[in-house]
N, CA, C and O of each residue as an XYZ file, in Angstrom:
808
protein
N     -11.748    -27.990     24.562
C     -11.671    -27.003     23.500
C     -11.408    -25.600     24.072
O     -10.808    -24.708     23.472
N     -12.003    -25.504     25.478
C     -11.841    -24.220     25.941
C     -10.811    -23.958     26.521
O     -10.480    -22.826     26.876
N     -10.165    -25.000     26.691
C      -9.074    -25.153     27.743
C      -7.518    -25.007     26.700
O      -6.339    -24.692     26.861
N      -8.219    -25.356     25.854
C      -6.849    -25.177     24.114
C      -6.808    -23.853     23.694
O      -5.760    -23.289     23.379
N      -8.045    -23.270     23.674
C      -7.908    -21.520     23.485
C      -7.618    -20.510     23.736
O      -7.599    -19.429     23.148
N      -7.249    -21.035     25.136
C      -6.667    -20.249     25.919
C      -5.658    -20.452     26.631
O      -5.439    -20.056     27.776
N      -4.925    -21.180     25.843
C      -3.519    -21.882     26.303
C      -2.387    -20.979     25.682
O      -2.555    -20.551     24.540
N      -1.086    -20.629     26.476
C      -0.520    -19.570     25.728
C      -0.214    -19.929     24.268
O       0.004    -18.910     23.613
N      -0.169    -20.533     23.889
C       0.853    -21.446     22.493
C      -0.409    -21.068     21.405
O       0.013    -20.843     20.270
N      -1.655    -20.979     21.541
C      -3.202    -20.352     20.562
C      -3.039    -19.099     20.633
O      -3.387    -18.422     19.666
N      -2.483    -18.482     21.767
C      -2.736    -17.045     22.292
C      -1.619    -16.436     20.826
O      -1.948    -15.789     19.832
N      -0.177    -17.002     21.266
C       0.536    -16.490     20.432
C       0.527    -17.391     18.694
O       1.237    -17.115     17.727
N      -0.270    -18.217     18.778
C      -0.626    -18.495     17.227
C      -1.421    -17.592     16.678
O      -1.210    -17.345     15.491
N      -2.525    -16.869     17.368
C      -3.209    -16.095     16.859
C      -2.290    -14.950     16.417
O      -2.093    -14.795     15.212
N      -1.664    -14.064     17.397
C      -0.687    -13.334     17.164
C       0.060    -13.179     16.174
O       0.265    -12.202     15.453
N       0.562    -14.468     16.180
C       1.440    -14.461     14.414
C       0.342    -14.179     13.754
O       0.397    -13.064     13.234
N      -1.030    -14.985     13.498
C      -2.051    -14.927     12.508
C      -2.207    -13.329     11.948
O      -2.228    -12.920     10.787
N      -2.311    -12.567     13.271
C      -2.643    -11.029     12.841
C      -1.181    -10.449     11.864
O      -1.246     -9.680     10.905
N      -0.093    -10.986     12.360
C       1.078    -10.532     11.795
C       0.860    -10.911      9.870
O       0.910    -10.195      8.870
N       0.654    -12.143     10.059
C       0.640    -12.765      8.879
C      -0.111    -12.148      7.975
O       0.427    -11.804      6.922
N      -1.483    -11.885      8.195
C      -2.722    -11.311      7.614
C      -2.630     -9.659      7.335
O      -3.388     -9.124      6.527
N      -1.548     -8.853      8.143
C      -1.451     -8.097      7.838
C      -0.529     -7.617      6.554
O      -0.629     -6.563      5.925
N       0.127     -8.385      6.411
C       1.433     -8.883      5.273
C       0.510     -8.971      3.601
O       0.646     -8.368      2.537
N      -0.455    -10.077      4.105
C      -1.469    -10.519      2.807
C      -2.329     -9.560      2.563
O      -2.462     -9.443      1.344
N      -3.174     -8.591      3.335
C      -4.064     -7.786      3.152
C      -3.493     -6.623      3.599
O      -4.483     -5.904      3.461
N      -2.493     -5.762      4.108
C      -2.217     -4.714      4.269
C      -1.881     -4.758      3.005
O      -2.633     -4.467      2.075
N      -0.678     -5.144      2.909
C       0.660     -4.586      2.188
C      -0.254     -4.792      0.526
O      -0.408     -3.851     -0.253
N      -0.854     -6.469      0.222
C      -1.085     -6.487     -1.226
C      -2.423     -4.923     -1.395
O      -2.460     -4.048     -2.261
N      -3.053     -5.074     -0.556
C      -3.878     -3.455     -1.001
C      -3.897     -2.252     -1.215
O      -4.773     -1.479     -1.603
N      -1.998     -2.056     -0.699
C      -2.074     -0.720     -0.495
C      -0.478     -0.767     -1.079
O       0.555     -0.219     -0.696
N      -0.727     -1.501     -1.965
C       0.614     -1.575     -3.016
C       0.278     -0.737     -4.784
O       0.882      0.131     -5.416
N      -0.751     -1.407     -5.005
C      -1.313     -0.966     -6.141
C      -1.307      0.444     -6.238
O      -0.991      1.061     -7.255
N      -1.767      1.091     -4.852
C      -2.106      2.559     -4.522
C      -0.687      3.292     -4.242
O      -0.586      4.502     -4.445
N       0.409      2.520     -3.767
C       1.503      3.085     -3.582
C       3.034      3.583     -4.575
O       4.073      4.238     -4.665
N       1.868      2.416     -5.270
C       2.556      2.521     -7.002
C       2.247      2.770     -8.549
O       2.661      2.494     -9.674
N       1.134      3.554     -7.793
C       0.047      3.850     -9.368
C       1.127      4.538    -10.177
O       1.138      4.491    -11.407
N       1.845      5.044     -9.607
C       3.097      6.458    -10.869
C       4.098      6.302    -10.879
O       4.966      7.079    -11.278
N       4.320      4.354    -10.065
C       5.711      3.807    -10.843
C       5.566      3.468    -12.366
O       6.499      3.671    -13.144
N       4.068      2.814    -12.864
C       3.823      2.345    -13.967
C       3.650      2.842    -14.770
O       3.226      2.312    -15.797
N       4.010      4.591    -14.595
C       3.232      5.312    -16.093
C       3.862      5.368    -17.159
O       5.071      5.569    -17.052
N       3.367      5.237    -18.332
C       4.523      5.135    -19.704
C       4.373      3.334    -20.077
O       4.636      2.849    -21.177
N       3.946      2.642    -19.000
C       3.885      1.332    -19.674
C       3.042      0.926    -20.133
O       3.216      0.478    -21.267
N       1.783      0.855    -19.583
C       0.211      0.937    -20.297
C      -0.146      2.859    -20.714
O      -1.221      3.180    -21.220
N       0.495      3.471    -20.523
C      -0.217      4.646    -20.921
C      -1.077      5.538    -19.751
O      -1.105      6.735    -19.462
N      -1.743      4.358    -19.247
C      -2.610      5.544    -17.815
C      -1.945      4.332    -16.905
O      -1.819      3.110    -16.983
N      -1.558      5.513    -15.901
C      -1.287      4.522    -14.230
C      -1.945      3.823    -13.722
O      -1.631      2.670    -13.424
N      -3.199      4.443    -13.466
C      -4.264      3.622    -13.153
C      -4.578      2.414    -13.359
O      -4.928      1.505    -12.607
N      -4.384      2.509    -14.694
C      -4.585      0.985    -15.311
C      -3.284     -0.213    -14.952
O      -3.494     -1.422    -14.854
N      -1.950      0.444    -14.793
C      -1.002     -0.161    -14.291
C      -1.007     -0.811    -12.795
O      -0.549     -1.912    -12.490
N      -1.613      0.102    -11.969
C      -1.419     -0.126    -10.439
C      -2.945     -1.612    -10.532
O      -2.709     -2.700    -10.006
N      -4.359     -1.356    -11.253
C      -4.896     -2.476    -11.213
C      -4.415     -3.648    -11.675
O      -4.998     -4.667    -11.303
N      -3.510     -3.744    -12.384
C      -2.768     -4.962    -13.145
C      -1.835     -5.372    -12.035
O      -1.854     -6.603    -12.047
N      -1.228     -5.058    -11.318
C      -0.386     -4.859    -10.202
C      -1.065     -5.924     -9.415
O      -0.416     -6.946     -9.190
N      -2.291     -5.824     -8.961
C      -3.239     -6.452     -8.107
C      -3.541     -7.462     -8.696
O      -3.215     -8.354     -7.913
N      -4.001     -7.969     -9.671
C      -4.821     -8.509    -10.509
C      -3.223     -9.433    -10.884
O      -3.248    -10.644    -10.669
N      -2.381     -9.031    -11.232
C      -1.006     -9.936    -11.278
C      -0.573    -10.918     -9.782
O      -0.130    -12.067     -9.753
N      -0.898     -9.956     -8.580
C      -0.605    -10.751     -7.386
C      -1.703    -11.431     -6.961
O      -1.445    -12.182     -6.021
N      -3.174    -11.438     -7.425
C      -4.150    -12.585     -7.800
C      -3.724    -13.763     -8.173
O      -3.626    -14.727     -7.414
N      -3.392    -13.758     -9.594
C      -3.608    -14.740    -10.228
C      -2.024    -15.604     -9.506
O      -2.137    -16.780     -9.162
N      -0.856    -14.989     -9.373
C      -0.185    -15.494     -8.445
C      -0.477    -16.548     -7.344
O      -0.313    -17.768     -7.353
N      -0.943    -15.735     -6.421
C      -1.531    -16.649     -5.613
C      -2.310    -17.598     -5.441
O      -2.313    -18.512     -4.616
N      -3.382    -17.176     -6.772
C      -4.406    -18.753     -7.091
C      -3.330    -20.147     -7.662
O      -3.548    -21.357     -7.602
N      -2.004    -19.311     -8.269
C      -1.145    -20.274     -9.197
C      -0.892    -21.269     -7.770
O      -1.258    -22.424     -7.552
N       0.020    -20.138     -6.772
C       0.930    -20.944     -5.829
C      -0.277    -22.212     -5.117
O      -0.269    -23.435     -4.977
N      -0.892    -21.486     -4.915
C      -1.962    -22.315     -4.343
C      -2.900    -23.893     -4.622
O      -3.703    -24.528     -3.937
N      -2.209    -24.103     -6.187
C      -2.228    -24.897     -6.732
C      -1.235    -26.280     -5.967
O      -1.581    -27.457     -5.861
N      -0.197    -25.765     -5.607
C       1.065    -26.144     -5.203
C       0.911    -26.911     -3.558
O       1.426    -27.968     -3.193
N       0.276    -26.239     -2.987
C       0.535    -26.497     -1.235
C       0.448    -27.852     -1.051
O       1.395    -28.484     -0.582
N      -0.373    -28.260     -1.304
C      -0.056    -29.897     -0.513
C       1.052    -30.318     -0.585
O       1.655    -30.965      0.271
N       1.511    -29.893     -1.905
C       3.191    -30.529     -2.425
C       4.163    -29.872     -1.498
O       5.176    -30.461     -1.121
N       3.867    -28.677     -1.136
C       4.619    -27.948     -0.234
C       4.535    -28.229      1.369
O       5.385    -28.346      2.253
N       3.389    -28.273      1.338
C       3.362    -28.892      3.198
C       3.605    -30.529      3.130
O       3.164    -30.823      4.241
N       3.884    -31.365      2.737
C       3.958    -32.535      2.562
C       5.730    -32.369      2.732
O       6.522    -32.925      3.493
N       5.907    -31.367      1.676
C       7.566    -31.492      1.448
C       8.142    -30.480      3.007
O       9.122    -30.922      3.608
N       7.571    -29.389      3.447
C       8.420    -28.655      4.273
C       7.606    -28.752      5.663
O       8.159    -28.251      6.642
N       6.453    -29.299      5.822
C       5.644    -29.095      7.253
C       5.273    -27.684      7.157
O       5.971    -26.804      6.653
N       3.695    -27.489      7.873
C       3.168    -26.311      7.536
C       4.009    -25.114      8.200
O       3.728    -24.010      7.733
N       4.994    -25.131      9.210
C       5.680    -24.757     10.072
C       7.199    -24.027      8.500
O       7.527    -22.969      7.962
N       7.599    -25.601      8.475
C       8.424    -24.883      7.139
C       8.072    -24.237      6.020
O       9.013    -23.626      5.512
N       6.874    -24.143      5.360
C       6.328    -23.558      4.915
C       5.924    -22.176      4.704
O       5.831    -21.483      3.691
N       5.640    -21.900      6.354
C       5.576    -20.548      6.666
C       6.965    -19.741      6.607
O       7.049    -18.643      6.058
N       7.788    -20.234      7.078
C       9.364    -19.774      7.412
C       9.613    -19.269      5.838
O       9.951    -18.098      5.667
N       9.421    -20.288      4.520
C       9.742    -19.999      3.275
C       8.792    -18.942      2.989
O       9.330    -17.998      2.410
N       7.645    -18.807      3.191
C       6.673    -17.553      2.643
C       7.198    -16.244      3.129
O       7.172    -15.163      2.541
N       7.778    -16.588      4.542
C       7.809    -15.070      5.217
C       9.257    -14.462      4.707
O       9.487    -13.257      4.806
N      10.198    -15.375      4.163
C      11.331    -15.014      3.467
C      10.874    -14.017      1.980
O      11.111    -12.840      1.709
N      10.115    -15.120      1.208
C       9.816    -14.799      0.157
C       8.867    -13.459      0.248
O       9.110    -12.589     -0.589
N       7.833    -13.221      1.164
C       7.211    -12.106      1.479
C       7.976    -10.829      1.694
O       7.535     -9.748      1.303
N       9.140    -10.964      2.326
C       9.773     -9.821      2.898
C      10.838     -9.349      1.942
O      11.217     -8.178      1.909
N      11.408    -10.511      0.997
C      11.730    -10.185     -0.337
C      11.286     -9.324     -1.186
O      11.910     -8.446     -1.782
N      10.215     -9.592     -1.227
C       9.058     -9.278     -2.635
C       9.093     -7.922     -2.064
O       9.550     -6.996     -2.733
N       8.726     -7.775     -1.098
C       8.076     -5.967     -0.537
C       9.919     -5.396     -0.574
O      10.078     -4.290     -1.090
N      10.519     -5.731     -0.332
C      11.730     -4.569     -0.191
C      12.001     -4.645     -1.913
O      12.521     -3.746     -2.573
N      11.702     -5.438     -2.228
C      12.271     -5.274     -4.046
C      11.312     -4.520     -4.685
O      11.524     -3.738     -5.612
N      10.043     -4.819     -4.070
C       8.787     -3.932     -4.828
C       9.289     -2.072     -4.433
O       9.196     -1.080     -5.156
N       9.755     -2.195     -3.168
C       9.943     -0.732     -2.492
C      10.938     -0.288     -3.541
O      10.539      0.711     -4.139
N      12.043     -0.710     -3.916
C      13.341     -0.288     -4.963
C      13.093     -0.414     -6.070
O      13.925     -0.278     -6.967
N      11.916     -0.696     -6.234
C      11.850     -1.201     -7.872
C      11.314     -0.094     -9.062
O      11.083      0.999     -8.545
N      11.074     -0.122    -10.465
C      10.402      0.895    -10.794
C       9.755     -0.153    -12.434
O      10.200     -1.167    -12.969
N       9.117      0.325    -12.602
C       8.682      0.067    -13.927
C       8.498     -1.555    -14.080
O       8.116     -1.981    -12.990
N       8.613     -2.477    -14.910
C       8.372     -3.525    -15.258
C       8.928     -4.122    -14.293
O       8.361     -5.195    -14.088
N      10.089     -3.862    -13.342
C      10.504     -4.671    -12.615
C      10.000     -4.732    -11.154
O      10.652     -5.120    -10.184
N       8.855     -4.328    -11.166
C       7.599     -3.939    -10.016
C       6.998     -5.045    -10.133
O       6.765     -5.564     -9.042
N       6.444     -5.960    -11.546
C       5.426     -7.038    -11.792
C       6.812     -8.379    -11.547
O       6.405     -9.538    -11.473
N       8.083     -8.180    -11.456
C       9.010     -9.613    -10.917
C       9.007     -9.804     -9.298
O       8.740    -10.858     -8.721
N       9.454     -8.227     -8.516
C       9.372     -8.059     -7.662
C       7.768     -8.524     -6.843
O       7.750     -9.426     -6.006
N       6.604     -7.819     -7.210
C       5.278     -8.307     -6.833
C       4.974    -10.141     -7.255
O       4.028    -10.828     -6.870
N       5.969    -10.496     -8.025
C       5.503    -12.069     -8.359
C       6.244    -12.858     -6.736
O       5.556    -13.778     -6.294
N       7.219    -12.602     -6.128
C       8.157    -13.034     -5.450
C       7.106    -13.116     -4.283
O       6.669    -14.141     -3.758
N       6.713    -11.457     -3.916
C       5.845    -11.071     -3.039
C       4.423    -11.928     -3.018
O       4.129    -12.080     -1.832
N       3.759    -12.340     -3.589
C       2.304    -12.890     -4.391
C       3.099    -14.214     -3.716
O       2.600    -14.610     -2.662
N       4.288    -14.946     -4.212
C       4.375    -16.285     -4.132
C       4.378    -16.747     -2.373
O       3.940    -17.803     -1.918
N       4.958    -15.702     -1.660
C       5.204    -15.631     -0.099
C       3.984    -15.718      0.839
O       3.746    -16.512      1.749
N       3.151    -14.485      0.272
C       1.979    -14.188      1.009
C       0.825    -15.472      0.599
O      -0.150    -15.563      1.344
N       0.911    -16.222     -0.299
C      -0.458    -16.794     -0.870
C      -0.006    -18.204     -0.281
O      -0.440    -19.091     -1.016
N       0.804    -18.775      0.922
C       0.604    -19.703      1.487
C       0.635    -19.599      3.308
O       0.980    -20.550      4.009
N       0.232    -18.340      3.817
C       0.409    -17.541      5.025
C      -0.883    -18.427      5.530
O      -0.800    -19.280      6.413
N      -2.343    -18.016      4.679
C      -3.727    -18.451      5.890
C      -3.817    -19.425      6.011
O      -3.982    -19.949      7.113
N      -3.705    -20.386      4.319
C      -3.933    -21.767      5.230
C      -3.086    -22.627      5.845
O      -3.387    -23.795      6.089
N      -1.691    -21.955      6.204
C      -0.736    -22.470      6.850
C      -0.834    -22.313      8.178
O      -0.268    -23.040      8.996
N      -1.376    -21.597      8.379
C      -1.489    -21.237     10.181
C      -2.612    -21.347     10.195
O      -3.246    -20.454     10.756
N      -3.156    -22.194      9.740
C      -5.200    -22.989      9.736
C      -4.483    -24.110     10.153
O      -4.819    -24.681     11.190
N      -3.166    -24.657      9.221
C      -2.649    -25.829      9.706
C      -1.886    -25.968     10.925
O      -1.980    -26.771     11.852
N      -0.885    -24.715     10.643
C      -0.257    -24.902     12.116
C      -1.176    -24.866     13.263
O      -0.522    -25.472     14.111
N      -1.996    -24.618     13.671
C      -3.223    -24.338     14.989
C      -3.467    -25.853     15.112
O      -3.055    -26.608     15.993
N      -4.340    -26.173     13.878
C      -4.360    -27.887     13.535
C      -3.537    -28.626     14.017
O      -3.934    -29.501     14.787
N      -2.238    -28.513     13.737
C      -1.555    -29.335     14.140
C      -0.802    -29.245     15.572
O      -0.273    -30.189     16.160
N      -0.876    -27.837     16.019
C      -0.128    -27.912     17.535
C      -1.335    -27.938     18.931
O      -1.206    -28.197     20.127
N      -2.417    -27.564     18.144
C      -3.675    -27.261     19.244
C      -4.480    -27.771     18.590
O      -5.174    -26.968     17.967
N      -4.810    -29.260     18.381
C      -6.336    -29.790     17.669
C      -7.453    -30.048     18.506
O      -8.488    -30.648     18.213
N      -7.122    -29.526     19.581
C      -8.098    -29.509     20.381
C      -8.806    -28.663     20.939
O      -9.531    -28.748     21.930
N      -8.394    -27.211     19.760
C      -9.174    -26.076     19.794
C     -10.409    -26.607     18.841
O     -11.413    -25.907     18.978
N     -10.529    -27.497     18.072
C     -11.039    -27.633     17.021
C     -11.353    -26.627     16.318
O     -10.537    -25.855     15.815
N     -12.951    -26.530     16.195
C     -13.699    -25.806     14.606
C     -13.998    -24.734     14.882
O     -14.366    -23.954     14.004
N     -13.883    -24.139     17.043
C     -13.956    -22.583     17.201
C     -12.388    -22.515     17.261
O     -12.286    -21.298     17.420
N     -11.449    -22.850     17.248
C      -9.931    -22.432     17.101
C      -9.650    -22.296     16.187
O      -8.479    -21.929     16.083
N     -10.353    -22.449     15.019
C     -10.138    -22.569     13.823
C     -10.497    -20.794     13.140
O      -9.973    -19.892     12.485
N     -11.870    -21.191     13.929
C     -12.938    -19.705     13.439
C     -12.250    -18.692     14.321
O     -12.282    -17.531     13.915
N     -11.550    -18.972     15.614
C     -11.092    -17.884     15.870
C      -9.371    -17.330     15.579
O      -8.953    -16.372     16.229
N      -8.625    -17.916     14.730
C      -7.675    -18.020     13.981
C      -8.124    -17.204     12.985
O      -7.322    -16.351     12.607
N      -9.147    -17.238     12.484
C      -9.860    -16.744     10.870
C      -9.502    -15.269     11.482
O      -8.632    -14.437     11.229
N     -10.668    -15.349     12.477
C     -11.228    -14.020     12.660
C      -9.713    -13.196     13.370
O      -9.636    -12.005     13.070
N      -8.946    -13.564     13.959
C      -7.521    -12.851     13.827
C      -6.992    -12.440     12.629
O      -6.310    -11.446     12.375
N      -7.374    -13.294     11.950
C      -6.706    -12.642     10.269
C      -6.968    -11.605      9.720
O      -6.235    -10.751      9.219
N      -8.633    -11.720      9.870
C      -9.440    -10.542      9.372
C      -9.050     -9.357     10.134
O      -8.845     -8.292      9.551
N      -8.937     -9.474     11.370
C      -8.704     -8.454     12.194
C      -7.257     -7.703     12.185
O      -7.023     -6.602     12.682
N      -6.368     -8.527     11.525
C      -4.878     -7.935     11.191
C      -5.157     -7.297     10.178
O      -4.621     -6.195     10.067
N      -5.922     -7.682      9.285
C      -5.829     -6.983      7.908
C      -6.355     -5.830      7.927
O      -6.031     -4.924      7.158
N      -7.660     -5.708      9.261
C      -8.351     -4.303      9.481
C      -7.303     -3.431     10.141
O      -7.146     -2.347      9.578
N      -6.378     -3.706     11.449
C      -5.304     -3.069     11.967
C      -4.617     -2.392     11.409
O      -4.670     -1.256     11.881
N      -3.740     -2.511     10.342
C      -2.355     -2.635      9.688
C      -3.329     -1.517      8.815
O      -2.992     -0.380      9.149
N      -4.070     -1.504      8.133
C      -4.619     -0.544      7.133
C      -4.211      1.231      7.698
O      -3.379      2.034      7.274
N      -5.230      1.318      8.817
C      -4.567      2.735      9.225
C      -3.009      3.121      9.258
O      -2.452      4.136      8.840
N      -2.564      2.150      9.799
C      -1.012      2.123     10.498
C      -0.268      2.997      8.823
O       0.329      4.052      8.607
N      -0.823      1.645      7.830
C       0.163      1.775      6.754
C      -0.356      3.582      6.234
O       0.462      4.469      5.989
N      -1.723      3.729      6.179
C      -1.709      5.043      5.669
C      -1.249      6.051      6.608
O      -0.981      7.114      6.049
N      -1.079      6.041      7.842
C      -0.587      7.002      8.541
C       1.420      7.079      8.413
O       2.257      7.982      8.424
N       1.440      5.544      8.299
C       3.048      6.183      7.695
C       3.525      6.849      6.231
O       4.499      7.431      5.753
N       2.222      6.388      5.844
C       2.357      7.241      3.920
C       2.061      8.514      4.489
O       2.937      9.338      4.227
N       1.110      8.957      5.186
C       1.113     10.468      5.240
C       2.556     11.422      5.814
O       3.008     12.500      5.426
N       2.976     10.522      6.839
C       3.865     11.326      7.170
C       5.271     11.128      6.134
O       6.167     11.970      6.201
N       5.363     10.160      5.348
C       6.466      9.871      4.565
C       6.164     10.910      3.304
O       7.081     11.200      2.535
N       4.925     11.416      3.147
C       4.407     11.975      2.091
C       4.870     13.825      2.594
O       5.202     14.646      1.740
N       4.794     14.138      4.003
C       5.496     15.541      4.440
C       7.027     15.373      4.121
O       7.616     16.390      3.757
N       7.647     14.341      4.206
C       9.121     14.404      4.266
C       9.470     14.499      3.022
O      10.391     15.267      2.746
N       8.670     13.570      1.742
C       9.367     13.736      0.262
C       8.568     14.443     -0.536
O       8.954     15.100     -1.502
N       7.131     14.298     -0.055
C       6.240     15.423     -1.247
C       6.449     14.577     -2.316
O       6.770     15.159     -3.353
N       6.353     13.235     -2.379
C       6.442     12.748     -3.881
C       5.922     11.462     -3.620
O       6.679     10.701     -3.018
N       4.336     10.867     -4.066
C       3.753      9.799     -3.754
C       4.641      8.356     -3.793
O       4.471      7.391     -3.048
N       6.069      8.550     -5.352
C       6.523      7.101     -4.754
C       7.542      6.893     -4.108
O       7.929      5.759     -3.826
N       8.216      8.111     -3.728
C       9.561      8.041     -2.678
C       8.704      7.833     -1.448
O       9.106      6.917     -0.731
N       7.522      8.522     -0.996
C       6.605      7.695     -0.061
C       6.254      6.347      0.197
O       6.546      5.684      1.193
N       5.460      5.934     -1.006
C       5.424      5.117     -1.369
C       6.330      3.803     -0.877
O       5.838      2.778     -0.405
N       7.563      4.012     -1.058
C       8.731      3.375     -1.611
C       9.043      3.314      0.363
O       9.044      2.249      0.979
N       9.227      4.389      0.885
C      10.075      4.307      2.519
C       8.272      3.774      3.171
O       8.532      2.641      3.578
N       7.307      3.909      3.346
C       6.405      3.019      3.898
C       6.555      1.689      3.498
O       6.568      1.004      4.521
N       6.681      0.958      2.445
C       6.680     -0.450      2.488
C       8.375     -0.813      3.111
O       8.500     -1.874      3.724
N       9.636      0.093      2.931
C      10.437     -0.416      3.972
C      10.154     -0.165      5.129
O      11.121     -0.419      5.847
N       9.195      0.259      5.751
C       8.861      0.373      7.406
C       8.324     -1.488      7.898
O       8.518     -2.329      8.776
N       7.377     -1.227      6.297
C       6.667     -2.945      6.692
C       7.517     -4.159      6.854
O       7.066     -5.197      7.340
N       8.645     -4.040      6.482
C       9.712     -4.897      6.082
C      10.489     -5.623      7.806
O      11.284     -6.561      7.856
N       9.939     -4.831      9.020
C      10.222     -5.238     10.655
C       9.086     -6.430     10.547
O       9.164     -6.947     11.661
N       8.186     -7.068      9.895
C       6.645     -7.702     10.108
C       7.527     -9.245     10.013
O       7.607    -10.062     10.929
N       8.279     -9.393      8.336
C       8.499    -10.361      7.938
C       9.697    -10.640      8.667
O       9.695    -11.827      8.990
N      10.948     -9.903      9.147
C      11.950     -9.896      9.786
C      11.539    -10.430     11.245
O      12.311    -11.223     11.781
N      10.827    -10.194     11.655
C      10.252    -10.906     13.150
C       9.570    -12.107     12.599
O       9.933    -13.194     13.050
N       8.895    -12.088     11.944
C       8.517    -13.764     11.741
C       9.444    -14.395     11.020
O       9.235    -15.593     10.828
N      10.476    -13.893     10.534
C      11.526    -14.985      9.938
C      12.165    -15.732     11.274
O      12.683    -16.847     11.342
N      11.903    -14.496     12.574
C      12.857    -15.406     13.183
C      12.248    -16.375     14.500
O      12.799    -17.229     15.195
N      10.959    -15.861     14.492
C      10.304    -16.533     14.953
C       9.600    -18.209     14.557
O       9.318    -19.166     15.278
N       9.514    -18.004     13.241
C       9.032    -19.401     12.621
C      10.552    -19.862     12.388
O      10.462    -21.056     12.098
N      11.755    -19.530     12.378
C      12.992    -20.095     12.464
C      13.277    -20.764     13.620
O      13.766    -21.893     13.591
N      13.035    -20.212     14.594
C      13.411    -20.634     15.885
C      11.690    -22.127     15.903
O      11.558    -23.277     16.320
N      11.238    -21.615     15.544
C      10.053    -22.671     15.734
C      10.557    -24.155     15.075
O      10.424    -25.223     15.673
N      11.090    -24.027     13.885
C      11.533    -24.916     12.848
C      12.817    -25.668     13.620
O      13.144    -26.854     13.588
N      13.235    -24.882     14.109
C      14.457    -25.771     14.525
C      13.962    -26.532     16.207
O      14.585    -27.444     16.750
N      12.804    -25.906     16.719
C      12.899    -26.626     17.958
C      12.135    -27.919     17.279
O      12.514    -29.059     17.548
N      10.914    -27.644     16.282
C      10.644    -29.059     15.467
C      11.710    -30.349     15.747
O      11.495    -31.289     16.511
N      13.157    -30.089     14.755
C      13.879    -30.650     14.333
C      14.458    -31.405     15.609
O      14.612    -32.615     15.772
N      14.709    -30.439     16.393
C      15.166    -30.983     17.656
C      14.288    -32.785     18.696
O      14.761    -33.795     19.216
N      12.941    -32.240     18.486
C      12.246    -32.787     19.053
C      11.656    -33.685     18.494
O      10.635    -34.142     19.008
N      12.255    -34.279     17.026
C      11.527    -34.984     15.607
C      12.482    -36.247     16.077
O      12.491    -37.291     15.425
């Protein structure tokens, strides 16, 4: 078990893990906040728009989540990921361009990407290192958590400085989540290249 944890192939599973986790818990937390005064005029107070925002990429994800077995059965947890991180990196550049009602299509795309990221790389670990077992597991977790704590500063320190250049919370707003948009672009091509050495070796 100890000898699996510290094998490079866990080292850089974890790695993605932080990537991944930062995608699910950066970006969905600090979306709501980045777009409270795209929504105004539709419910009346923003506020109330940017919580619906959240509360929309909830119930999303409890939906998709309904789904996975059907999905890892059909694509391998490996293909799986490759489709989320597409659909993830979608969702955030459409959410970044988007304005008004077409913020809750854009955030559905986004919601559908991110809400099969953790327990896919619970599986992938599972399945390439099972002989990290139930601490490779816990320490997979605890990478997640730890991306999601990382990525938090990062993202508000690029809103601040995006916030000197336009002085306007959603043109800020709007060029910080295209900064995030390098996260999913490296794991597209990383779980791509992963997918195809699969295929190769199947």
């Amino acid at each position: 078990m100890l000898n699996a944890i510290v094998s490079p192939l866990f080292l850089f599973l974890a790695f993605l893990m932080i990537l991944t986790s930062s995608l699910e818990f950066g970006a969905n937390q600090w979306i709501p906040a980045l777009f409270e005064n795209a929504v105004t005029g539709l419910f009346g107070e923003s506020a109330f728009g940017s919580v619906l925002i959240l509360v929309w990429i909830s119930l999303v994800m409890a939906f998709a989540r309904l789904f996975a077995a059907p999905m890892v059965r059909k694509f391998s947890p490996i293909g799986v990921l490759l489709l989320s991180t597409l659909f993830a990196g979608t969702g955030i550049y459409l959410i970044s361009v988007s304005g008004g009602w077409v913020i809750f299509v854009a955030a559905t795309i986004f919601a559908f990407g991110v809400a099969y990221f953790w327990p896919n790389m619970l599986g992938l670990v599972a399945d390439r290192r099972p002989m990290s077992g139930a601490l490779g597991l816990a320490i997979i977790g605890g990478m997640g958590t730890l991306g999601g704590a990382l990525i938090q500063p990062v993202i508000g320190g690029i809103f601040d400085h995006q916030m000197l250049l336009h002085n306007d919370p959603l043109s800020a707003g709007s060029a910080t989540l295209r900064y995030l948009i390098v996260i999913p672009v490296f794991l597209v091509v990383v779980f791509g290249i992963m997918v195809g050495r699969k295929k190769k070796t199947a």
